[in-house]
C-alpha positions as CSV (number, residue, x, y, z in Angstrom):
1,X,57.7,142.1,78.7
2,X,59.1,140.4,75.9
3,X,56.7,138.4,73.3
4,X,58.7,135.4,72.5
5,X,57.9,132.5,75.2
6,X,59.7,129.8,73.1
7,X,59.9,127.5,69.9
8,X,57.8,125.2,68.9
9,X,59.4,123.8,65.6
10,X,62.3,124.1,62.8
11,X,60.2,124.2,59.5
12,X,61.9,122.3,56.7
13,X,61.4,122.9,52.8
14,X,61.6,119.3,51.1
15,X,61.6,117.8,47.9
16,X,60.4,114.0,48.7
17,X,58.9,114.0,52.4
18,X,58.7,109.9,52.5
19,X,62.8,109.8,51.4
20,X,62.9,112.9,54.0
21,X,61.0,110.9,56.9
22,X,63.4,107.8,56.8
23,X,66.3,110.0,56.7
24,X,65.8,111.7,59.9
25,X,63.5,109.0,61.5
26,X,65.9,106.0,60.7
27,X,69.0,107.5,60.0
28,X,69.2,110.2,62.5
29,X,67.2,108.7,65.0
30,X,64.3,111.0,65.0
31,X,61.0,109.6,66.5
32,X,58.1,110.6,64.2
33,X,55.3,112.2,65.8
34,X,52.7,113.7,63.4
35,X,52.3,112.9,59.5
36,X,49.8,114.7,57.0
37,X,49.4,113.8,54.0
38,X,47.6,116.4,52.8
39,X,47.5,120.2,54.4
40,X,45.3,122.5,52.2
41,X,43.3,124.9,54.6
42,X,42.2,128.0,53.6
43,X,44.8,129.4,56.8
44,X,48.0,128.0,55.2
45,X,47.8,129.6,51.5
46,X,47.5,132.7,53.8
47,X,49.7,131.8,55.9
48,X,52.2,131.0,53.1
49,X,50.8,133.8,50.3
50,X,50.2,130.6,47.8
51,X,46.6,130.6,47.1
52,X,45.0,127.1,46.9
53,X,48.5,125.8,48.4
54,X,48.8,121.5,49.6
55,X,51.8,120.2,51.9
56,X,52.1,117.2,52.8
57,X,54.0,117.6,56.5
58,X,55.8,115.3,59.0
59,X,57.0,116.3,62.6
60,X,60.0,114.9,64.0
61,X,61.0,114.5,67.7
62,X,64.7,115.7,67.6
63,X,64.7,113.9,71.2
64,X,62.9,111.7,74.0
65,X,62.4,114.9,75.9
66,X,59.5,117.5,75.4
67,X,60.6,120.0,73.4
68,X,61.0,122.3,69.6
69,X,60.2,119.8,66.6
70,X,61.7,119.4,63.1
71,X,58.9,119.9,60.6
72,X,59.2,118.0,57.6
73,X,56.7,119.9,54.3
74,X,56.8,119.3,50.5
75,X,54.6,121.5,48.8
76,X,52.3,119.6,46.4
77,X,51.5,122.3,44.6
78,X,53.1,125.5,44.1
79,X,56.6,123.8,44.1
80,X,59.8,125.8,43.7
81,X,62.8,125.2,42.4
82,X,65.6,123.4,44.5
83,X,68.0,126.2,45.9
84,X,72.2,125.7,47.0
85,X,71.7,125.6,50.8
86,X,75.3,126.5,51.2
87,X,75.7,128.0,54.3
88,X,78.1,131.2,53.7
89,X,74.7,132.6,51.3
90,X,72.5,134.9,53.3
91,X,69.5,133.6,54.0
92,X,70.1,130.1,54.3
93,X,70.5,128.0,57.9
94,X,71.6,125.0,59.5
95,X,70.1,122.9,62.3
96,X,72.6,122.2,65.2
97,X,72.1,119.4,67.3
98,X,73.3,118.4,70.6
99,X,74.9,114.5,70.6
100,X,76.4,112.9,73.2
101,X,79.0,110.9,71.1
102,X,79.9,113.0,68.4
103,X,82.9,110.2,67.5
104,X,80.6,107.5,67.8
105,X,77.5,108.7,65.8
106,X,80.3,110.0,62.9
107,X,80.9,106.3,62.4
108,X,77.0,105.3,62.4
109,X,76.1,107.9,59.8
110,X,79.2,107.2,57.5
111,X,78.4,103.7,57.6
112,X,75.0,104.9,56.4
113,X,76.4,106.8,53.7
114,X,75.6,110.3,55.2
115,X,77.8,112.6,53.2
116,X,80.1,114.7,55.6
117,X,81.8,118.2,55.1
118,X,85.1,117.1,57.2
119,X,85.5,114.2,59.9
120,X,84.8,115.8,63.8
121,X,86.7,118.9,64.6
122,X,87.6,120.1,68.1
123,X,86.0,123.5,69.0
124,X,89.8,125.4,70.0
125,X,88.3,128.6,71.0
126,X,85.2,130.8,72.1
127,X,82.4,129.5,74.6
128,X,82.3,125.8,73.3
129,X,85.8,125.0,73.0
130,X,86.9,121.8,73.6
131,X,83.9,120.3,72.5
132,X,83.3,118.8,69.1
133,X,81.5,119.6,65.7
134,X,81.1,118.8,62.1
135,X,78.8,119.3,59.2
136,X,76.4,116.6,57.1
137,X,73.7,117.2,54.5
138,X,70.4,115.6,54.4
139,X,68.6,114.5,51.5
140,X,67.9,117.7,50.0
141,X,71.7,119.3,50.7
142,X,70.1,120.9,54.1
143,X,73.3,121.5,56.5
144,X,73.3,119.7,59.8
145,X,75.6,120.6,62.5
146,X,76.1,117.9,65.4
147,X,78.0,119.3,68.8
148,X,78.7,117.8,71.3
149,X,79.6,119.6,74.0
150,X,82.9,119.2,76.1
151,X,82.0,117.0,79.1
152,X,81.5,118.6,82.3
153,X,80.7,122.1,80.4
154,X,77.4,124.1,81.5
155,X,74.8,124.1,78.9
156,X,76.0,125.2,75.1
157,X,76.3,128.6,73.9
């Protein structure tokens, strides 16, 4: 029987959770759902192997449905040093999410200055093609991929 019953939350590393929180709650569109200011039990420095570790941490509905979060943490303490979260290095990810006007919300963000890897390309090949994708960066260089499927398609692979 496998062990894995689902996914509770995308844990993201940040360098100014309040700049962070407006980004994806009023940029984005992200609802906010839980903030904490200050996170310093004795289960997360185990949990993180920094003794004596402090986040401060925000979750983010991604939609109005039940579902995985996006969990906003700076470390107050114990603080590393930014990294390039470019995403051909091993290691390093990207959040995909699911829009339902990819052409539509393009033109919201740029008009909010979101910084964009290309304008909206069209998926030519594989399980998604004919849908649509592209690349943007949050605040702190993290990649975000939007798709939107093609219309009519089954769910996305």
């Amino acid at each position: 029987m496998p062990q894995i019953a689902g996914m509770h939350h995308v844990g993201l590393t940040v360098s100014e959770i309040s700049r962070s929180i407006e980004f994806y709650r009023d940029v984005m569109g992200m609802t906010l759902v839980r903030r904490r200011t200050r996170v310093d039990a004795g289960y997360v420095a185990a949990q993180t192997g920094y003794p004596g570790v402090a986040l401060s941490v925000a979750s983010m509905a991604v939609s109005e449905h039940a579902g995985p979060t996006v969990e906003l943490a700076q470390y107050l303490n114990h603080e590393g040093e930014a990294i390039k979260p470019a995403t051909n290095r091993p290691g390093v990810s990207h959040l995909c999410l699911v829009v339902r006007d990819l052409a539509g919300f393009h033109a919201e963000l740029l008009a909010k200055n979101v910084e964009f890897r290309s304008a909206p390309a069209t998926i030519t090949e594989g399980p998604n093609k004919g849908g649509l994708v592209v690349y943007l960066s949050d605040p702190d260089g993290y990649t975000i991929e939007l798709f939107e499927p093609l219309k009519g398609a089954a769910e996305p692979k």
